[in-house]
N, C-alpha and C positions, 0 to 999 in steps of 0.2 A: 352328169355333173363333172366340172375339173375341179381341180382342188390346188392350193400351194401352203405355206407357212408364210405369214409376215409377221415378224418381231411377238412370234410364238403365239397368235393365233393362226386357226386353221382356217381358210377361207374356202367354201366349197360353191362355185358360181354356175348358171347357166350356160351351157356349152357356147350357145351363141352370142356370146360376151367374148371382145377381148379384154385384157389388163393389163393395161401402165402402174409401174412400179416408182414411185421416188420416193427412194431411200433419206435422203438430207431431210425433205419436210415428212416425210412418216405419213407419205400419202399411199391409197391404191385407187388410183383410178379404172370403172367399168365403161368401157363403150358400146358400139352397135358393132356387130359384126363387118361394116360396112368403115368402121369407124367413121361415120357423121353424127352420130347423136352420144351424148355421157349418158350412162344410166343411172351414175351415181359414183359418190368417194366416200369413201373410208377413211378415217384420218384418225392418228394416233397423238392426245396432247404431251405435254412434256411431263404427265404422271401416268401415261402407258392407260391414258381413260379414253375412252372411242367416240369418235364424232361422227356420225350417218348423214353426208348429204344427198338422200335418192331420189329418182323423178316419180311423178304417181304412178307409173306402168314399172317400177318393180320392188320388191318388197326383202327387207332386211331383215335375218332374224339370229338374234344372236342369247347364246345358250354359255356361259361359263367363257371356255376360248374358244367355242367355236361357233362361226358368222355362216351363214347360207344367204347367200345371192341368188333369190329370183325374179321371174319374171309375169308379169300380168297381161301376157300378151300371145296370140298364138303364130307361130312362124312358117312364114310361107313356106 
């Protein structure tokens, strides 16, 4: 797993994820390693409450401040 800090959660995601970061709208966006496909966004509203938008192949799980990003899927 990699891991970062966004606006003091800890996001710990599948290696074969990249992550887009926009700070102005308090997004993290996940992609395919490939970057073609989103795997899903993270979004922070204007009371620091979480919004999960993920596709059905990966799975959100969030604990306190901390989110784990996986995935449903096996890599070539």
């Amino acid at each position: 797993m990699k891991n970062m800090v966004f606006n003091g959660f800890t996001l710990n995601y599948h290696e074969s994820m990249n992550v887009y970061v926009n700070d102005e709208m308090k997004r993290v966006i996940f992609v395919s390693k490939d970057n073609d496909e989103i795997h899903g966004v993270l979004e922070l509203d204007q009371d620091n409450k979480v919004k999960i938008y993920p596709r059905w192949n990966v799975s959100f799980t969030v604990e306190n401040k901390e989110v784990i990003i996986g995935v449903n899927f096996v890599e070539e």
